[in-house]
C-alpha positions in Angstrom: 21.8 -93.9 30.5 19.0 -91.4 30.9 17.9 -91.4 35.2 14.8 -93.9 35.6 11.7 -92.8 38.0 10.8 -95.9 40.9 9.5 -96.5 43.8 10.9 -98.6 47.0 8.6 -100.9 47.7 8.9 -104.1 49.8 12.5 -103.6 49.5 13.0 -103.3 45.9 13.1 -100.7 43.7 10.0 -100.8 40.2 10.7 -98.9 37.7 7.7 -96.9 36.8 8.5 -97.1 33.2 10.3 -99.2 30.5 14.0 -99.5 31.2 16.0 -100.9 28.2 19.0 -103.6 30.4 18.7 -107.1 30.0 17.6 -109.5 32.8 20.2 -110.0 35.6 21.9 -106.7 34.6 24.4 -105.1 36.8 24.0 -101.5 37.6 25.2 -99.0 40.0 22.2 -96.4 41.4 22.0 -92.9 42.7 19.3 -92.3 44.9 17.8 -88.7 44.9 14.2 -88.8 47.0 11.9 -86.6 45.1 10.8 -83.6 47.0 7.6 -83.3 48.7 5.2 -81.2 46.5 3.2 -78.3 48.6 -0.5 -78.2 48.1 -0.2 -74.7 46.5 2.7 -75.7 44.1 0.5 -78.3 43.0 -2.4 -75.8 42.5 0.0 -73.6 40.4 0.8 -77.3 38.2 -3.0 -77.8 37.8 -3.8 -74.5 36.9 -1.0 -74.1 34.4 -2.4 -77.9 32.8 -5.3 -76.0 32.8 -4.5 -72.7 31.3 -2.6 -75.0 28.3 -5.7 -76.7 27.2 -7.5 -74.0 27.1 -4.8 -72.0 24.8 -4.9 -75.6 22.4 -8.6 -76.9 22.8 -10.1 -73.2 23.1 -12.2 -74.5 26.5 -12.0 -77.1 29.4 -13.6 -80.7 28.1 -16.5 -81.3 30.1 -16.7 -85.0 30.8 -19.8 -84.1 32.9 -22.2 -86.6 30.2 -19.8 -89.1 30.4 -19.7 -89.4 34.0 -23.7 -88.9 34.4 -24.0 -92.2 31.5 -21.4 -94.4 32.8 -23.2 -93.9 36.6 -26.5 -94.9 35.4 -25.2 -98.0 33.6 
């Protein structure tokens, strides 16, 4: 089986996706905290997003309209 992302909460473990085991299933875990992301590791994510849209879309989307419409509603 393919490792599932969650999160502990309230003492029990969500799934943040689909996971394909039928109700009341059985199953052993392995528990590997994800590592804390620094702020400029982040940046360097972003900015790589970034870079890819550009290189498909040939510019950033502007949602700047969109925003401006949906506030004045």
């Amino acid at each position: 089986m393919t490792p599932i992302e969650a999160v502990f909460r309230n003492g029990v473990f969500e799934p943040l996706g689909a996971v394909d085991l039928r109700e009341d299933q059985r199953v052993w875990l392995s528990i590997e905290p994800e590592a804390e992301e620094t702020p400029q590791a982040w940046l360097d994510r972003v900015r790589a997003l970034q870079a890819a849209v550009v290189a498909q879309k040939g510019f950033l989307p502007d949602s700047s309209a969109e925003i401006a419409a949906d506030r004045a509603r």
